[in-house]
C-alpha positions as CSV (number, residue, x, y, z in Angstrom):
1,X,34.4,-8.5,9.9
2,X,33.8,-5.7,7.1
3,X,31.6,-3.3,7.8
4,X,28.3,-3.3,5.8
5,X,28.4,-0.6,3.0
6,X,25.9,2.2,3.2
7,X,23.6,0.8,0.7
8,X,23.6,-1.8,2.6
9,X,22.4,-0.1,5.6
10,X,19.7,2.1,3.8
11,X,18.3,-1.6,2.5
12,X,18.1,-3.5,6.0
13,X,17.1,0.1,7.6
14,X,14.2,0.2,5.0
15,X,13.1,-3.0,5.1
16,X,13.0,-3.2,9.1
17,X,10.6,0.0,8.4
18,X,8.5,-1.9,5.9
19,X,7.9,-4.2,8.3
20,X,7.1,-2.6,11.4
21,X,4.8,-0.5,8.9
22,X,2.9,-3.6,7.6
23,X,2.8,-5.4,10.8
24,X,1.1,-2.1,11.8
25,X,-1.4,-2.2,8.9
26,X,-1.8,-6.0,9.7
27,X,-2.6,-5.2,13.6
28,X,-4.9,-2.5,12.0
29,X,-7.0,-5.0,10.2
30,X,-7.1,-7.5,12.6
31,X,-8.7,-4.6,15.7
32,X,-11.1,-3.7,13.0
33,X,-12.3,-6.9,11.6
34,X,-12.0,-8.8,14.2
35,X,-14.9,-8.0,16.1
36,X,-17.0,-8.2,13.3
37,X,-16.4,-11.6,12.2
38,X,-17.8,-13.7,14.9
39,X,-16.3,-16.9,13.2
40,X,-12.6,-15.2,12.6
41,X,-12.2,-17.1,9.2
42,X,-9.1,-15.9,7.7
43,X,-8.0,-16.7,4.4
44,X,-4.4,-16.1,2.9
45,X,-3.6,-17.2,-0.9
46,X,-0.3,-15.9,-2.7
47,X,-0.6,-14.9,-6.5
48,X,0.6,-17.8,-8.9
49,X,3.6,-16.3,-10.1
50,X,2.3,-17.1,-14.2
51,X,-1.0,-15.9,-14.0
52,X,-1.3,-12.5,-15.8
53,X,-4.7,-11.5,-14.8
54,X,-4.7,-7.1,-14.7
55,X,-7.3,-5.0,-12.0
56,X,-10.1,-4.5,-14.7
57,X,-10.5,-5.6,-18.3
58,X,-7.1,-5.3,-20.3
59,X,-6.3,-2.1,-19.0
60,X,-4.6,-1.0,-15.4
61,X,-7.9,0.9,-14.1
62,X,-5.5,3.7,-12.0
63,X,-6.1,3.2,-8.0
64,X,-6.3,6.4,-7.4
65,X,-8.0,9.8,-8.5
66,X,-7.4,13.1,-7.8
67,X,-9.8,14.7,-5.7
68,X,-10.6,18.3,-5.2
69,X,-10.1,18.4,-1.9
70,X,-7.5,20.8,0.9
71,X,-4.9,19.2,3.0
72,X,-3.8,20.7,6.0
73,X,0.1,20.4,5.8
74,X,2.0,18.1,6.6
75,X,5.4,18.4,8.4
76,X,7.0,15.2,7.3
77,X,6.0,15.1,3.6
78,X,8.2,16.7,1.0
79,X,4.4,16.3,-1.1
80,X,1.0,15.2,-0.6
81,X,-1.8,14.8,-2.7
82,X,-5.6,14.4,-2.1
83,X,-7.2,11.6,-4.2
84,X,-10.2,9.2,-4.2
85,X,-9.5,5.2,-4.1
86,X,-10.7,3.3,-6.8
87,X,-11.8,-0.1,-5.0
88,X,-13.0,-0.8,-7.6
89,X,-9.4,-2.3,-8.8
90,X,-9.1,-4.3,-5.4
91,X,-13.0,-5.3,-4.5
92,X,-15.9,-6.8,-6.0
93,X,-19.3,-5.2,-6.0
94,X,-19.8,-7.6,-2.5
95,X,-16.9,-6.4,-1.1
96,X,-14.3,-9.7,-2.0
97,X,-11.1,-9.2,-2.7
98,X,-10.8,-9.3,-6.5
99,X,-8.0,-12.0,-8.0
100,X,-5.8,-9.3,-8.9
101,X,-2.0,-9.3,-9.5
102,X,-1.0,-6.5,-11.1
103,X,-2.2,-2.6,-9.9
104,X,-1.9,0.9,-11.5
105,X,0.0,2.9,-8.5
106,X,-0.1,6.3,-10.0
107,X,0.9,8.2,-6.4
108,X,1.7,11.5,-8.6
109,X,1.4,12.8,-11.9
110,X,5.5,12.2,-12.2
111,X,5.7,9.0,-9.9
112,X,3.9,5.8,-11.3
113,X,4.3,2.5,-10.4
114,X,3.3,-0.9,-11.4
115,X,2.5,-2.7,-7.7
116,X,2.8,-6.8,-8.0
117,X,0.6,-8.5,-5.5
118,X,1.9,-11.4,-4.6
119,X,0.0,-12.2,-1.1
120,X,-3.6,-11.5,-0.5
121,X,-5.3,-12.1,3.2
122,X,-9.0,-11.5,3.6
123,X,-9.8,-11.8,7.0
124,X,-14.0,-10.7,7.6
125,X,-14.5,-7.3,6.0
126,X,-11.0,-6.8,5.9
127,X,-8.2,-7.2,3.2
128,X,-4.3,-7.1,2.8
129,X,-2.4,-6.9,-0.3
130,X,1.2,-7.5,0.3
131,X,3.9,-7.2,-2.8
132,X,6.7,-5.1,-4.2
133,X,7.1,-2.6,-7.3
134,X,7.5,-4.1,-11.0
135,X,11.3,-3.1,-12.0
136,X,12.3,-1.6,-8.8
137,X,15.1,-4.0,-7.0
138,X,14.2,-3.4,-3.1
139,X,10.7,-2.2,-3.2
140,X,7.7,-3.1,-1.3
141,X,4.0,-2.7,-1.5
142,X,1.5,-3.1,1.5
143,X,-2.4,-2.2,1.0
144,X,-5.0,-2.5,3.6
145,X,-8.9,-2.5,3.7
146,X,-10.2,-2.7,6.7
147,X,-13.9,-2.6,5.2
148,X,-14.3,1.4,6.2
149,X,-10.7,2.8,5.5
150,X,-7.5,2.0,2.9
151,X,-4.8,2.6,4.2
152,X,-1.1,1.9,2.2
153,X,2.8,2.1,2.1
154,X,4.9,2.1,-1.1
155,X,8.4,2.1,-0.9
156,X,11.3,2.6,-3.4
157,X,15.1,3.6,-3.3
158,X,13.5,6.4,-4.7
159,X,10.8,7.1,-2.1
160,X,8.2,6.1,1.0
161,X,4.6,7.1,-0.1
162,X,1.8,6.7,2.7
163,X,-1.9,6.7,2.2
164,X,-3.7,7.4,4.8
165,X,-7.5,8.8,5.2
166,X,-7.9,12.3,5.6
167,X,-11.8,13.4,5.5
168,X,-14.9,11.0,4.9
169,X,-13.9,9.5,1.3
170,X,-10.9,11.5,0.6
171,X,-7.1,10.2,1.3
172,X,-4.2,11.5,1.3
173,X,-1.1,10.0,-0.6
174,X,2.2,11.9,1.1
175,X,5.6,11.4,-0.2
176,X,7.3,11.3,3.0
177,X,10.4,13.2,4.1
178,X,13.3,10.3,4.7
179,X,15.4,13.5,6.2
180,X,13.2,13.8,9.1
181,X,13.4,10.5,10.4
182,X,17.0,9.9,12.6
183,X,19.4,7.6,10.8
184,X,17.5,7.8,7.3
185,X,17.8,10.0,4.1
């Protein structure tokens, strides 16, 4: 048996990250809704694969904005950011999950992405978008809403970005360091 070549490796070693990372995210929403929706409804519909239907309008409305905000460091990002999240692109002014299937990812000024959703789970206040990055071969995209915090992962052969709250309102986006986790980089 031949030996699996090292990209390969990096691909099933990412991917088995992505996943424990959104079953995390999905266990997130579930403690956090779940006690608030006495009937547990859950809903789950994936994105027709011709519709062509953009956050806002005609234009990609970005998901994040900068905010003016300090970040205490942090040890396993290369960067980090702090920026605002435009709901806006994901929710409805009654907090529903919009019929979205294209997002602006703009993590950095140098590192945009177009994010295709291609599942969406709504589950009492909270919401999961689940999807991959237009043009990038293994990617993934996981967003979460659990009605009082976003959290997210994006992931690239060029990166793993976080977003994760930092103060009341204000996130942080962190590109993380692959060289500090054992058996990565």
């Amino acid at each position: 048996m031949k030996a699996p070549d090292a990209g390969t490796a990096r691909r099933h070693s990412m991917s088995t990250r992505f996943g424990l990372i959104a079953g995390l995210l999905g266990v997130a929403v579930l403690l956090t809704t779940g006690c608030s929706d006495a009937g547990g409804a859950s809903t789950s519909t994936t994105a027709p694969a011709t519709t062509t239907t953009t956050a806002i309008g005609d234009d990609f409305d970005p998901l994040f904005t900068a905010a003016d905000a300090v970040l205490d460091p942090n040890p396993l990002a290369v960067r980090h950011r702090a920026v605002e999240v435009n709901l806006d692109v994901l929710l409805r002014s009654n907090g529903r999950a919009r019929n979205v299937d294209r997002v602006a990812v703009n993590l950095f000024p140098d590192t945009t992405y177009t994010g295709v959703i291609v599942e969406r789970e709504e589950m009492g206040n909270g919401h999961t978008w689940v999807g991959y990055l237009e043009g990038i071969e293994v990617s993934s995209l996981t967003m979460v809403w659990t009605g009082s915090a976003f959290a997210a992962n994006f992931a690239s052969p060029a990166g793993v970005y976080e977003v994760a709250l930092a103060a009341d309102g204000i996130y942080e986006i962190a590109e993380m360091d692959q060289e500090a986790f054992p058996g990565e980089g």
